[in-house]
C-alpha positions as a printed Julia matrix, in Angstrom:
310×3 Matrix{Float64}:
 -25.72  -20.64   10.39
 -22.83  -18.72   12.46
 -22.43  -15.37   10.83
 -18.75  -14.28   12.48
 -16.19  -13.74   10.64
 -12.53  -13.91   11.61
 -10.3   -11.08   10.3
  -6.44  -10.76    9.68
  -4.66   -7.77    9.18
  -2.43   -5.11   10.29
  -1.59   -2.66    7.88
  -3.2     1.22    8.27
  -5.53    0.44    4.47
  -6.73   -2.94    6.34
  -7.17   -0.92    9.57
  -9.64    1.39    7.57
 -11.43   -1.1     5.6
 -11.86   -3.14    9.31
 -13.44   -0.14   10.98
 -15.68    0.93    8.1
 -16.95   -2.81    7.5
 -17.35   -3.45   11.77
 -19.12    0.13   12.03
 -21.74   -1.29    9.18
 -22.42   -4.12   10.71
 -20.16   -6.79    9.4
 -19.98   -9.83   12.23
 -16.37   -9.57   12.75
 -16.06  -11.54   16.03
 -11.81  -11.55   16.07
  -8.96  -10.04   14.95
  -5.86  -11.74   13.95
  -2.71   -9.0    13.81
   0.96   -9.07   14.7
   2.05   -8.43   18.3
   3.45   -4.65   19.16
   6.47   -3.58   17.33
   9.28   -0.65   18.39
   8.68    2.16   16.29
  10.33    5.81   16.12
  13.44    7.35   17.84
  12.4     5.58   21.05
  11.85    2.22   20.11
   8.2     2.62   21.86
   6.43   -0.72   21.51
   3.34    0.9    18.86
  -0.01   -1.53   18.04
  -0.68   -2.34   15.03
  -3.32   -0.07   13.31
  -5.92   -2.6    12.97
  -5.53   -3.72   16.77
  -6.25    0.01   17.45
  -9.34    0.18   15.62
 -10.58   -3.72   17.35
  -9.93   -2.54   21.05
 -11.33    1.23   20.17
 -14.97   -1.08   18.83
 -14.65   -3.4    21.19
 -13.29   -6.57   18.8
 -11.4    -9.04   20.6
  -7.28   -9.46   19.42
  -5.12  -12.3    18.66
  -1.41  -11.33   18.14
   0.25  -13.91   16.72
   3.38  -14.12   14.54
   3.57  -17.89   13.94
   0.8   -18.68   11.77
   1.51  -22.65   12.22
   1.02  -22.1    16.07
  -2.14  -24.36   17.47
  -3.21  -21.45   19.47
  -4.21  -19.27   16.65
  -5.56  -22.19   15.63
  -7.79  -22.49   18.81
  -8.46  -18.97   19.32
  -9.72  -19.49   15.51
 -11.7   -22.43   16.43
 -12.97  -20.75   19.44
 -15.59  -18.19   17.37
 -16.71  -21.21   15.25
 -16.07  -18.64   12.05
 -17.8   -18.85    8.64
 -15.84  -16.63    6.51
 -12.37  -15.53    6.99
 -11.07  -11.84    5.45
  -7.18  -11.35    5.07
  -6.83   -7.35    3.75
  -2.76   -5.97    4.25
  -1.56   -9.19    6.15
   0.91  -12.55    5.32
   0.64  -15.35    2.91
  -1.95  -17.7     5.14
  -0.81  -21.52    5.54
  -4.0   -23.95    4.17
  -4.57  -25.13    7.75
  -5.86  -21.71    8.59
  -7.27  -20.21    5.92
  -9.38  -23.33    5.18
 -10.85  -22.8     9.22
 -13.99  -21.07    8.46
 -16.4   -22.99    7.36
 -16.86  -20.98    3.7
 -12.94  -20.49    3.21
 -10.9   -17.03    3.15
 -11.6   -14.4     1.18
  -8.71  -11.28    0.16
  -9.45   -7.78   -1.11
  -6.42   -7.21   -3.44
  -5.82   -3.6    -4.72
  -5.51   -4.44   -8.28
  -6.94   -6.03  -11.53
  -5.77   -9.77  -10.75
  -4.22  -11.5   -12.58
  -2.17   -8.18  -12.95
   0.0    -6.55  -10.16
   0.63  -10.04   -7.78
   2.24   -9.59   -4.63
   2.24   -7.29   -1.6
   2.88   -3.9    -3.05
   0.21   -3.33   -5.85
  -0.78    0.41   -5.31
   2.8     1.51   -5.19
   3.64   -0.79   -8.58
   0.54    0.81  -10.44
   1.84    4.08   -9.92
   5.81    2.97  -10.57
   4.69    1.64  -13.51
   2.93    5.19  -14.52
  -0.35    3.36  -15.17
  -3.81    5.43  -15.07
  -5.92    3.16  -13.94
  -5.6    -0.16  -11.73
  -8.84   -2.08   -9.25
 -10.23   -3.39   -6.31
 -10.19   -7.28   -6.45
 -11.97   -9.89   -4.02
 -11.31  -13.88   -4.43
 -11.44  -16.75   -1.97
  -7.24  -17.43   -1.21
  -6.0   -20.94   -2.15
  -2.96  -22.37   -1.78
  -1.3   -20.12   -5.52
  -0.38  -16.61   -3.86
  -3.31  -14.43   -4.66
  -4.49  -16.65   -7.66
  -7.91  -17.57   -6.19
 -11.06  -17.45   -7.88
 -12.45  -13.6    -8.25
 -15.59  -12.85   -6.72
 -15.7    -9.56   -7.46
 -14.28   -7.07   -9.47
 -13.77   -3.19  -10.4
 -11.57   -0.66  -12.09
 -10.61    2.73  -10.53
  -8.35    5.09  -12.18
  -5.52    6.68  -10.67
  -4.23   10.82  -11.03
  -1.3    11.35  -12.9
   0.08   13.21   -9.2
  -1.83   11.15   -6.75
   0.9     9.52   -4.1
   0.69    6.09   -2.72
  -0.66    7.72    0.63
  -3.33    9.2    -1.31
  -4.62    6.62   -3.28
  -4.49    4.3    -0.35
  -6.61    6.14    1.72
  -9.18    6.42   -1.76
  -9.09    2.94   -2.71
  -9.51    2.19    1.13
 -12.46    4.64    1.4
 -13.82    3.27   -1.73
 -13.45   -0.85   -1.05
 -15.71   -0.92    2.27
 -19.27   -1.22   -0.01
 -18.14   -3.62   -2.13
 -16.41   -5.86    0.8
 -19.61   -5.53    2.95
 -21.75   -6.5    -0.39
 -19.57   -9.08   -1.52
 -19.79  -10.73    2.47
 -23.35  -10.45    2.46
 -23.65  -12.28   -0.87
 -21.7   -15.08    0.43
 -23.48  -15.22    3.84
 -26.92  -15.42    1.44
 -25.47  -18.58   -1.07
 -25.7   -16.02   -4.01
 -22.41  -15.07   -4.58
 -20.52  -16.26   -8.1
 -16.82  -16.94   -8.31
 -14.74  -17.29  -11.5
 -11.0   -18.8   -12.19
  -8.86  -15.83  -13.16
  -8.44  -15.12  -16.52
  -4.73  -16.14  -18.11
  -3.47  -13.23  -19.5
  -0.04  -12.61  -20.65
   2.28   -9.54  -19.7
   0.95   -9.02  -16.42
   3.59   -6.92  -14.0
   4.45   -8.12  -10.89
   4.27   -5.92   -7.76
   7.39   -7.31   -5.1
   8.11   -6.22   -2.07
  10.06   -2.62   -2.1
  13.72   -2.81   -1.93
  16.04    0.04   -1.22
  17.15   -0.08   -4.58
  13.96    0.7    -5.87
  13.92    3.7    -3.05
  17.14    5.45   -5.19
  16.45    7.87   -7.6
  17.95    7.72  -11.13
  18.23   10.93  -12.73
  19.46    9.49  -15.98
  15.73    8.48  -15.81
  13.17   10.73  -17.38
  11.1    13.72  -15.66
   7.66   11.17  -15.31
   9.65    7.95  -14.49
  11.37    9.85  -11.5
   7.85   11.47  -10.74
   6.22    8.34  -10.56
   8.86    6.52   -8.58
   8.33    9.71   -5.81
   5.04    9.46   -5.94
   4.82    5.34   -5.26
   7.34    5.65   -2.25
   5.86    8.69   -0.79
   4.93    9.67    2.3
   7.22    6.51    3.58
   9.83    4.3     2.81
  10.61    7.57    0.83
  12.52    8.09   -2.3
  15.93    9.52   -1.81
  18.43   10.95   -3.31
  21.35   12.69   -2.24
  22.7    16.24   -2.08
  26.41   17.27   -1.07
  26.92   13.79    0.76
  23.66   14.29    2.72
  20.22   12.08    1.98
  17.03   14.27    0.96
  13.74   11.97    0.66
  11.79   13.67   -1.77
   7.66   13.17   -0.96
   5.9    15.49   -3.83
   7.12   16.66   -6.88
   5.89   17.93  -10.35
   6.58   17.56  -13.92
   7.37   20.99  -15.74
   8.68   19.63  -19.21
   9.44   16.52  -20.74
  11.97   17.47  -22.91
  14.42   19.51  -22.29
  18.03   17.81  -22.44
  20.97   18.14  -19.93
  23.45   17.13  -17.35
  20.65   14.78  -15.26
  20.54   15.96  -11.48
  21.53   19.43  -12.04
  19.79   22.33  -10.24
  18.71   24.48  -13.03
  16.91   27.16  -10.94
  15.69   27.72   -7.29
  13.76   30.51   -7.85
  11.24   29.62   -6.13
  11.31   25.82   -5.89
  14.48   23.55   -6.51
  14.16   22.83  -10.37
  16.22   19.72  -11.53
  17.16   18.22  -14.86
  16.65   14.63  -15.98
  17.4    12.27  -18.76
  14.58   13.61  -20.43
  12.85   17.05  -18.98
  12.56   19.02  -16.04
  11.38   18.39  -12.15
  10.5    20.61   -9.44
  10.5    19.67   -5.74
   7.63   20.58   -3.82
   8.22   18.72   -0.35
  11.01   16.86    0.92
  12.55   15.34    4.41
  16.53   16.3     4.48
  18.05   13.92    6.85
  17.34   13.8    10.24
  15.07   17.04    9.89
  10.77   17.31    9.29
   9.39   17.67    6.12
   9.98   21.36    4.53
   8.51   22.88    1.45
  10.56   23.52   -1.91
  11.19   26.9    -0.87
  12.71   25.86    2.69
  14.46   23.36    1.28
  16.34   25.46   -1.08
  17.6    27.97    1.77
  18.01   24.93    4.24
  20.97   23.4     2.3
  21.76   26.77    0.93
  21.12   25.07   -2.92
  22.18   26.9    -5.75
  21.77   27.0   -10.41
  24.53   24.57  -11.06
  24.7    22.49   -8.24
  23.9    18.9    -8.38
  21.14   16.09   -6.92
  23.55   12.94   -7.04
């Protein structure tokens, strides 16, 4: 039996997952990513972070952004793979996920059925729950509706951010992956339909609506929506005409009543009223400035009791 495996990804929690499964021993024989892409002030063409962990261990790289194209299908062909992996990457088309010989598996950040779609981690947290999972289930042609292979619940802090948790839940799906591979590779693996539950939330792509903060909303609604967005796209909001991504904040009561986005006190941190309690800034990004503490962003923008977060 060939034992390579063909991988797709590109964001930085597949680029983890890639290096800690390769450096184990997984037979990852090619990469499948998305070509260079500007990034920053200077529009520097910047790999993707799974292409930087392949050339770093040596993995060979196909960058491809048409996934109908017959030479990803060749280069595909080419390693004769038995098991495909797809962790942070596109919907795959059937003609290339069926390829391998034992079909494509997915490690999905959630407790499938629950949380469908490309932004699960940052939908847990919007959606203030406690505790989410790790799934793995071979792709078919329903968007991540497979049949589960394996399965596990991991809870989440009340103030963890999305960059937090990703790096955790990154961290903590390598074992499992590498286990649940193995198992397959062996012929003593068990798969199971997904259970058809009602009520599940959906976890969409993030719009910049979702980025704006509503301080009508209350103090652990607004938390949790800075906390899902954070440390990028950002949640925003805007002070005196001027747009101030907020990356960490904290809860300091959940009930106090009052005019929602009014500065209450910068004492030491800026301290602002919701539709339902109080919230302090800890960090933020002002626009087109670095990241500054509370404290520096209160005598930055020369904030003031009374004035107002729009």
């Amino acid at each position: 039996m060939n034992d390579s495996i063909v991988y797709f990804g590109a964001s930085e929690f597949s680029a983890r997952i890639l290096e800690g499964l390769i450096t184990s021993g997984v037979p990852v024989r090619l990469l499948i990513t998305y070509p260079d892409k500007p990034k920053g002030r200077g529009r520097k063409l910047s790999p993707m972070p799974t292409k930087v962990v392949a050339k770093r261990l040596k993995i060979p790289v196909l960058e491809e952004t048409n996934l109908h194209s017959e030479q990803l299908k060749k280069g595909i062909k080419q390693v004769e793979p038995y098991l495909g992996v797809v962790i942070g990457f596109r919907i795959l088309p059937e003609d290339i996920f069926t390829l391998p010989e034992k079909g494509t598996i997915n490690l999905h950040p959630s407790l499938l059925p629950d949380l469908r779609g490309p932004a699960p981690l940052r939908w847990a947290i919007l959606y203030g729950y406690r505790r989410s999972g790790i799934t793995i289930f071979f792709i078919n042609k329903e968007v991540d509706a497979g049949e589960i292979i394996y399965q596990s619940e991991i809870t989440i802090d009340p103030d963890e951010t999305h960059s937090e948790l990703e790096q955790r839940v990154a961290a903590i799906s390598i074992k499992p992956m590498k286990e649940t591979i193995e198992k397959i590779f062996e012929g003593n693996y068990i798969s199971f339909p997904q259970p058809d539950i009602r009520n599940i939330k959906p976890a969409p792509k993030i719009k910049k609506s979702d980025r704006i903060i509503k301080w009508s909303e209350g103090a652990e609604d607004i938390h949790n929506r800075i906390r899902a967005l954070s440390e990028r796209p950002g949640a925003f909001s805007t002070f005196k005409g001027r747009r101030v991504i907020i990356l960490k904040s904290i809860v300091l009561d959940t009930r106090t009543e009052g005019k929602p986005g009014k500065v209450v006190s910068t004492e030491d941190i800026p301290i602002i009223q919701t539709g339902k309690g109080l919230i302090g800034i800890l960090f933020a990004r002002p626009e087109s400035r670095q990241t500054v503490s509370g404290r520096e962003l209160v005598n930055g923008l020369r904030i003031k009791a009374g004035d107002s977060f729009m």
